[in-house]
C-alpha positions as CSV (number, residue, x, y, z in Angstrom):
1,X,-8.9,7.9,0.2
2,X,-8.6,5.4,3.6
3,X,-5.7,4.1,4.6
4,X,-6.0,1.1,7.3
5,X,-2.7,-0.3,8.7
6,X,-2.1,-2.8,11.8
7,X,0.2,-4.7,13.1
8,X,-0.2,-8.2,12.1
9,X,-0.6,-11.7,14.9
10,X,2.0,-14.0,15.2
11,X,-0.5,-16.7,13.6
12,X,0.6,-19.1,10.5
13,X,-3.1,-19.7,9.2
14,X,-4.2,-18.5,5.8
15,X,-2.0,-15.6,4.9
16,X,-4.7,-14.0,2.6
17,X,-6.3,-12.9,6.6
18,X,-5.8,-9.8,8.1
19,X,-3.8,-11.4,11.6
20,X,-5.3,-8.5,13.2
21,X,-3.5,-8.8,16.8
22,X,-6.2,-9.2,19.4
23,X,-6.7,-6.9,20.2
24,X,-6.1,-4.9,16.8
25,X,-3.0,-2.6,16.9
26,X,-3.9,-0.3,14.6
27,X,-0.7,1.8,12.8
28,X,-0.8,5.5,12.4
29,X,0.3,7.3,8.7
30,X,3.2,9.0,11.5
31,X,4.1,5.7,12.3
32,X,4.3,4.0,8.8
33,X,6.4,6.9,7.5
34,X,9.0,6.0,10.8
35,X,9.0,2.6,8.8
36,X,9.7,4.1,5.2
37,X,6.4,3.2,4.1
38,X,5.4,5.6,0.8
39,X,2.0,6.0,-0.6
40,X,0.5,7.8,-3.1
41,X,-3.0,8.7,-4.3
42,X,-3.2,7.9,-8.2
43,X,-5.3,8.7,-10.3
44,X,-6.7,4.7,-11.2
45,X,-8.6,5.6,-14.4
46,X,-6.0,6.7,-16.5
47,X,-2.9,5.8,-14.9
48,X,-1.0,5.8,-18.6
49,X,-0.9,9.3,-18.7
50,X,-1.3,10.4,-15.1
51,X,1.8,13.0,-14.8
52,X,2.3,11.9,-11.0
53,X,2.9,7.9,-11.7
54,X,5.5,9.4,-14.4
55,X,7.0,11.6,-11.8
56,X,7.4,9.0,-8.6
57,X,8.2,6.0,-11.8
58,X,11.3,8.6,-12.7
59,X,12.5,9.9,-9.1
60,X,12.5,6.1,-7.8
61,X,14.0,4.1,-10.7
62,X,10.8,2.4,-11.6
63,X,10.9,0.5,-14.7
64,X,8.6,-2.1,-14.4
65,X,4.9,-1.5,-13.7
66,X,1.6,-3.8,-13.5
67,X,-2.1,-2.4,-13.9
68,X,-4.5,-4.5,-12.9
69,X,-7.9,-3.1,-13.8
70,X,-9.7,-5.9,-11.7
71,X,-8.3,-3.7,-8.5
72,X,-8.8,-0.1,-9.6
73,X,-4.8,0.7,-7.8
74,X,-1.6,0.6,-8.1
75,X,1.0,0.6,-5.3
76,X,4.5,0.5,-4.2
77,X,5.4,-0.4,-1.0
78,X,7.8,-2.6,1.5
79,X,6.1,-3.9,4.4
80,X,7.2,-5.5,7.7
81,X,4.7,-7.1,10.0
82,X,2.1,-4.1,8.0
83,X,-0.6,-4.7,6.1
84,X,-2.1,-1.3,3.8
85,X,-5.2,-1.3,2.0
86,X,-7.0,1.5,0.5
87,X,-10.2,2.2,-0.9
88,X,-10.9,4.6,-4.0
């Protein structure tokens, strides 16, 4: 699994971007866990029955949940000025 985080430009252009600050300001996993950013590495095949979705669905009060095949993930997080994206 790769996890890429940055700190984002002050730009209004096309929010579907990156606003990778020139130049880039990469974030480390230390650093997004000083922010309260969570992540998890899910199982995206069979995430029905995968016993750790259940487990972080039932510690966090998760009652709603979207699978989007298309995308192969599924995560939760809150975000300031940080953009995630992982690859399977």
């Amino acid at each position: 699994m790769a996890i890429e985080a940055w700190y984002m430009d002050e730009s209004s252009e096309d929010k579907r971007l990156p606003h990778h600050r020139s130049p880039n300001e990469p974030v480390s996993l230390d650093q997004l866990a000083e922010l309260g950013v969570l992540y998890w590495h899910l199982n995206p095949r069979d995430c029905e029955n995968d016993e750790e979705l259940k487990k972080i669905r039932e510690t966090r009060g998760y009652s709603y949940m979207v699978q989007h095949s298309f995308i192969h993930a599924i995560a939760f997080f809150f975000f300031w000025s940080v953009i995630i994206t992982t690859a399977i």
